[in-house]
ROTITI-730196 format. One line per 5 residues: number of its first residue (from 1); for each residue x, y, z of C-alpha. Coordinates in steps of 0.5 Angstrom, whole numbers. Example, Ala and Ser with C-alpha at 12.3 -4.5 7.8 and 13.67 -1.06 7.14 Angstrom:
<pts>
1 = 25 -9 16 ~ 27 -2 14;
</pts>
This chain:
<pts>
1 = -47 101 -44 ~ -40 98 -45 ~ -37 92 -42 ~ -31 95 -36 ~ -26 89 -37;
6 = -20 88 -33 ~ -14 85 -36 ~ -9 81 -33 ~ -3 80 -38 ~ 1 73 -35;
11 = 9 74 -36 ~ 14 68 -36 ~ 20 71 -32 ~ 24 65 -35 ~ 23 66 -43;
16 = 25 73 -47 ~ 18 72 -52 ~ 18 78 -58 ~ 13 82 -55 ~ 13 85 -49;
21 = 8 86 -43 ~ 7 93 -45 ~ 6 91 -54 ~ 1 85 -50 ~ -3 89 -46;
26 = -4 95 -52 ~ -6 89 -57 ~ -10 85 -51 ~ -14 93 -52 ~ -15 93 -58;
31 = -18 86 -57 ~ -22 89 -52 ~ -26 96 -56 ~ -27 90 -61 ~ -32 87 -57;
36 = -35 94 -55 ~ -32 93 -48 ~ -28 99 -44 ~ -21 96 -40 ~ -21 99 -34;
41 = -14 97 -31 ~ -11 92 -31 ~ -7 87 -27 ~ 0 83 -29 ~ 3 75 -26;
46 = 10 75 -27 ~ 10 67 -26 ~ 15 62 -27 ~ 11 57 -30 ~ 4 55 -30;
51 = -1 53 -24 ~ -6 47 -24 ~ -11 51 -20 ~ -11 58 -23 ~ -6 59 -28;
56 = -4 65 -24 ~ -2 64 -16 ~ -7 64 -12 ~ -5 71 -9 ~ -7 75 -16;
61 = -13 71 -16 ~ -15 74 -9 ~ -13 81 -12 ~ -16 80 -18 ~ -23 79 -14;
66 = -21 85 -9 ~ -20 89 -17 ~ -27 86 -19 ~ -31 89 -13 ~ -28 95 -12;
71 = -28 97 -20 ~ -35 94 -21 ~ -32 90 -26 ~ -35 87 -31 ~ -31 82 -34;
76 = -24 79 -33 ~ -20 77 -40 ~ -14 73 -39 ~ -8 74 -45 ~ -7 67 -45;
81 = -11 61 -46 ~ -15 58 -39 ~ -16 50 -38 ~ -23 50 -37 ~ -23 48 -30;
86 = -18 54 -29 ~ -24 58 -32 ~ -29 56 -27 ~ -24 56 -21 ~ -22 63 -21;
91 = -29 64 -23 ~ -31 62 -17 ~ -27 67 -13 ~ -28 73 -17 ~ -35 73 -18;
96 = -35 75 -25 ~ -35 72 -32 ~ -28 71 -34 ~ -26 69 -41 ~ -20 68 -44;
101 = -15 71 -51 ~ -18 65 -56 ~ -26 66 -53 ~ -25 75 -54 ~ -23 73 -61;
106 = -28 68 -63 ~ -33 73 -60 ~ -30 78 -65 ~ -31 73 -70 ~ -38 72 -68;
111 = -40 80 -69 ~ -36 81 -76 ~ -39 74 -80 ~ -44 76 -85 ~ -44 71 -90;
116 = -46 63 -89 ~ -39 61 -90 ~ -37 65 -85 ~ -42 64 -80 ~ -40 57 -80;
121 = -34 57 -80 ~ -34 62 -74 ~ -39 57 -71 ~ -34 50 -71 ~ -28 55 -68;
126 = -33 56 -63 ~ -36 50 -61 ~ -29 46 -62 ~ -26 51 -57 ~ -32 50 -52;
131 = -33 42 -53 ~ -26 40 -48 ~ -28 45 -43 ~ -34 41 -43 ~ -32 36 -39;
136 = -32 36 -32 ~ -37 41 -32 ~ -43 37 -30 ~ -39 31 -26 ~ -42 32 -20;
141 = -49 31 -25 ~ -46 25 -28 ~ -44 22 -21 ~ -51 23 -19 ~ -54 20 -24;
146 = -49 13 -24 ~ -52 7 -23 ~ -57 2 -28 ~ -63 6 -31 ~ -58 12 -33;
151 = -56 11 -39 ~ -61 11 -47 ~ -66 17 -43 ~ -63 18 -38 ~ -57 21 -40;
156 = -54 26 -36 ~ -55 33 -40 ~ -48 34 -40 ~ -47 27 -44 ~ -53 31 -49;
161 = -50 37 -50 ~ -43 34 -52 ~ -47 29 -57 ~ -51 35 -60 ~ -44 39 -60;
166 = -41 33 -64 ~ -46 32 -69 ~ -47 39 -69 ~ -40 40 -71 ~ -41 34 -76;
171 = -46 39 -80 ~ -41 44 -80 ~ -35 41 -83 ~ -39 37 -88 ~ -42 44 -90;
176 = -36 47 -91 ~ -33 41 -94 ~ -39 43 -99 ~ -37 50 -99 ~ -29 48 -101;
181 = -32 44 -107 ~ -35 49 -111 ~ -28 54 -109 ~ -25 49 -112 ~ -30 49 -119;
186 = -29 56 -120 ~ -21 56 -118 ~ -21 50 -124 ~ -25 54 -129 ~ -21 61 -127;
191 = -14 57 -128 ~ -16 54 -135 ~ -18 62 -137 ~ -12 63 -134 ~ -13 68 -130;
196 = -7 68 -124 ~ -10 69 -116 ~ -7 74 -112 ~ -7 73 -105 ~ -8 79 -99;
201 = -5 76 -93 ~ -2 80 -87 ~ -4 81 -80 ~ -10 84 -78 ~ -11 92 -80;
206 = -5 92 -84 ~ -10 95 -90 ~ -11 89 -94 ~ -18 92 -95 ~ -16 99 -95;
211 = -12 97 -101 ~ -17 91 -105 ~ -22 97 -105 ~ -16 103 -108 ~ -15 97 -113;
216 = -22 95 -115 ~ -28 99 -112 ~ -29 94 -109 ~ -33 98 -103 ~ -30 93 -97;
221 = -32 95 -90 ~ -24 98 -88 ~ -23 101 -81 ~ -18 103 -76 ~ -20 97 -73;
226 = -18 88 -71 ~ -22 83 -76 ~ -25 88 -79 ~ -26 84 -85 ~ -27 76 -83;
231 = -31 74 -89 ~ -26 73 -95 ~ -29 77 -102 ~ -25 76 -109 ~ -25 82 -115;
236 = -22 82 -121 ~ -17 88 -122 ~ -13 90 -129 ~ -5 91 -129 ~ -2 97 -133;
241 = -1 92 -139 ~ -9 89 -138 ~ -8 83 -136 ~ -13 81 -131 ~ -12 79 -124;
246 = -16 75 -118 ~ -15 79 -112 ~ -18 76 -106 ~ -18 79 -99 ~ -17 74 -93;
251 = -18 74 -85 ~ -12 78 -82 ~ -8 75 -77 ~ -5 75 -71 ~ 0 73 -66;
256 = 1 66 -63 ~ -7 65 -68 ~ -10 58 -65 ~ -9 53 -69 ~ -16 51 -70;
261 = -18 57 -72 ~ -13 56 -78 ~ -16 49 -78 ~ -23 52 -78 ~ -22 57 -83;
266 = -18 53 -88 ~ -24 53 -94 ~ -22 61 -93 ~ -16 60 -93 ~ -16 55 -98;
271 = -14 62 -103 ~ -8 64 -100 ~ -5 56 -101 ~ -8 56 -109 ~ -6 64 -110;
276 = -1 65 -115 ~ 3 71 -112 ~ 1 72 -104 ~ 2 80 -103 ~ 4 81 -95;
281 = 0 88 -93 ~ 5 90 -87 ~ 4 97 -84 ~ 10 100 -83 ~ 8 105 -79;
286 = 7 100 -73 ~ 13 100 -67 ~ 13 93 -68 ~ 12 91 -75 ~ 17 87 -75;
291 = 13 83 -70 ~ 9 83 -74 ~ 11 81 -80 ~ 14 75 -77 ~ 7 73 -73;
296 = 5 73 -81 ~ 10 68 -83 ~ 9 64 -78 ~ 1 63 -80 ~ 4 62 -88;
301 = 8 56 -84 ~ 2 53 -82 ~ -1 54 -88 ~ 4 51 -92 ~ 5 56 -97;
306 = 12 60 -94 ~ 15 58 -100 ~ 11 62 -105 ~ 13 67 -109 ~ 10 73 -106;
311 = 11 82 -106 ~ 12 84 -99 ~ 8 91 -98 ~ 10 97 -94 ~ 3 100 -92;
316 = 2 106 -89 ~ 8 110 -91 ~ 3 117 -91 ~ 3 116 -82 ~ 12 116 -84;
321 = 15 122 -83 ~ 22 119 -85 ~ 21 115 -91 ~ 28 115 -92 ~ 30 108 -88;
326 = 25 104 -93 ~ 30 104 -98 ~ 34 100 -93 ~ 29 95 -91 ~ 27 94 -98;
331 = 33 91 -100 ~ 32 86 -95 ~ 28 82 -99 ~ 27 80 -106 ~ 21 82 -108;
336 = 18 89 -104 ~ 15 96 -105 ~ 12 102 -100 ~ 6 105 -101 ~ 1 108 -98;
341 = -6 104 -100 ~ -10 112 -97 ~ -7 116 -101 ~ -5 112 -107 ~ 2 114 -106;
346 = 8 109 -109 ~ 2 104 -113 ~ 6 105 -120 ~ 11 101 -118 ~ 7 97 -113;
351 = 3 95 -120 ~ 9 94 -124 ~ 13 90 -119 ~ 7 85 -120 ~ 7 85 -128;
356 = 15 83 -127 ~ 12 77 -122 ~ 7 74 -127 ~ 11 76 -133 ~ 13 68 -134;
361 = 4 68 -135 ~ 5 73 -141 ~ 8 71 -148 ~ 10 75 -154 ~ 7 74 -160;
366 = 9 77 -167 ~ 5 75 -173 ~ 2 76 -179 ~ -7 75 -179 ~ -11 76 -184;
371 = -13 84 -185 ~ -22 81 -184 ~ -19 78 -176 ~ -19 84 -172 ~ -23 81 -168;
376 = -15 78 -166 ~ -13 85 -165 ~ -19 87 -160 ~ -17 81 -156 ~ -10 83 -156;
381 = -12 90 -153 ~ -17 88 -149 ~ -12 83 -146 ~ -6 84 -147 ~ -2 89 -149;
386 = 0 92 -156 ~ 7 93 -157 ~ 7 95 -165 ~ 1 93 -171 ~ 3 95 -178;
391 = -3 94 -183 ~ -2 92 -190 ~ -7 91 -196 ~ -9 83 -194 ~ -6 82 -188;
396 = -4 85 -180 ~ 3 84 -177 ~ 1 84 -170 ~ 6 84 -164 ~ 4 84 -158;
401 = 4 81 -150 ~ -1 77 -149 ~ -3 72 -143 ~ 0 65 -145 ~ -7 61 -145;
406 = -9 66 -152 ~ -3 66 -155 ~ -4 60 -158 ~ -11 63 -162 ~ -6 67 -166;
411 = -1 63 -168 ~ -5 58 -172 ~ -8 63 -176 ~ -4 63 -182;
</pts>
């Protein structure tokens, strides 16, 4: 049985933010049928500024709470961040759990963790979100605990579950520091194979995963869905001209993302900042993509890595009836192409846009080797592409577009 969840979606009178109310509320449900849970109305705060107390006045809580006993709900999610004292308080006069936009997407985190990395890092977001709001939570148990005796083993519980939390958070990054070392020893023996990294980066459901599967059969889970993909999964795929790449899918991101969530998944993330080339994955069939679009640049500006060289995609161009205003929208870029990662549709030229972006990794060769090294010219085909080869009595003439890292095994034959 799912969950009946009210939203209230908190709006600032005296700020023009990019989204609007009813962008937030459509997401914030979208959020909401991740966690299984079924928005049943919702309820929105036109404030000036934030209340100490509540967030909210104390008039939409008393609402809310009236909301809450007549709609028998269950769960009261707010679009914005709560202070942990916030959250106890109107906790207190509504009488039903009441979470916050960080803890619903930890919660989706929490459910689309499969792998051991993944799990940590979705664990240290999670008890770093929560170590905070710890306090004040048991002052009136430290209060009464005060005095001589009630320190060593007379520890307030309190005192005992952020010890434990912190130590525990310890483990965790020590563990992913662990994990960070042994990308860094495959990203080492990938460079010195000289195999170029190509990063899927976009907000979430842009069809990153869609597209990493079209490319490699990589069999990702994809769906119409927020965070469906969390775990990161990297595939080789084969350019037109066989040059072998790396392409690693990432978690997607989202407006206004926590920035220690980035924090938290920065051994992830780690593949976006040593990528070679970043594909930003943008469904273009959304209202508001170029909401989103910018929401992606923020994370990147994070990150460290705007800067990168990187192929905007036009994604889902099938759900488009008019197609014609992308030639427009194109060209405000410098590097951009629209497809639909579905149906295939536009992945030529999405292939021959990376091949002319990681050209400078490639280089030409025209030599002559001995008619008995055909073992070269089976490497120029499996690795490159043959543009011509002439057979002689005793020797091969070879051009040919290698990557730069081979080319010098067939300059020294003689």
């Amino acid at each position: 049985m799912k969950e009946k969840v009210l939203l209230v979606i908190v709006d600032y009178k005296n700020t023009q933010p990019d989204w609007s109310v009813e962008d937030t509320a459509k997401e914030m449900g979208e959020l909401v049928a991740a966690c299984r849970g079924e928005v049943t109305g919702q309820i929105i705060c036109r404030i000036d500024k934030p209340a100490a107390t509540y967030l909210i006045g104390e008039g939409k809580v008393k609402e809310i709470a009236a909301r809450c006993a007549l709609e028998g709900v269950d769960t009261v999610v707010f679009d914005q961040d709560l202070k942990g004292s916030q959250q106890r308080n109107i906790e207190e006069v509504v009488k039903v759990k009441v979470i916050d936009r960080t803890q619903l997407i930890l919660d989706i985190f929490a459910r689309r963790a499969t792998s051991q990395e993944g799990k940590m890092q979705v664990e240290l977001a999670q008890l770093e979100y929560m170590l905070p709001r710890l306090v004040g939570k048991g002052a009136e148990m430290s209060r009464l605990g005060g005095g001589i005796g009630t320190l060593g083993p007379g520890e307030t519980k309190l005192e005992v579950d952020r010890r434990r939390i912190g130590e525990r958070i310890d483990r965790l990054k020590k563990g992913l520091k662990e994990v960070a070392a042994d990308r860094t020893l495959k990203r080492k023996k990938r460079q010195e194979q000289g195999i170029p990294l190509l990063s899927l980066v976009g907000y979430t459901n842009a069809g990153k995963s869609t597209l990493l599967n079209r490319l490699t059969q990589a069999e990702q889970r994809a769906e119409n869905a927020l965070f469906t993909t969390l775990d990161s999964l990297s595939r080789q795929y084969i350019l037109p001209n066989h040059q072998k790449v790396i392409l690693s899918d990432t978690v997607g991101f989202i407006h206004d993302l926590p920035h220690h969530l980035v924090e938290s998944f920065k051994a992830t993330l780690e593949e976006v900042k040593e990528a070679d080339l970043l594909l930003h994955v943008l469904d273009v069939s959304h209202p508001q993509f170029k909401n989103l679009y910018e929401s992606v640049i923020d994370v990147l500006d994070q990150l460290g890595v705007q800067d990168k060289p990187t192929v905007v995609v036009f994604n889902k161009i099938d759900l488009l009836k008019d197609k014609n205003w992308l030639k427009d929208l194109k060209e405000n870029f410098d590097h951009a192409v629209a497809i639909s990662a579905l149906t295939g549709e536009g992945m030529e030229d999405f292939a021959r846009e990376i091949s002319k972006l990681l050209s400078p990794m490639m280089a030409e060769i025209d030599v002559v080797i001995p008619i008995h090294r055909m073992d070269l010219v089976n490497l120029a085909h499996e690795e490159g592409q043959v543009i011509a080869i002439k057979y002689y009595n005793d020797t091969i003439n070879l051009r040919a577009n290698v990557p730069a890292h081979l080319a010098g095994k067939f300059e020294r034959i003689k």
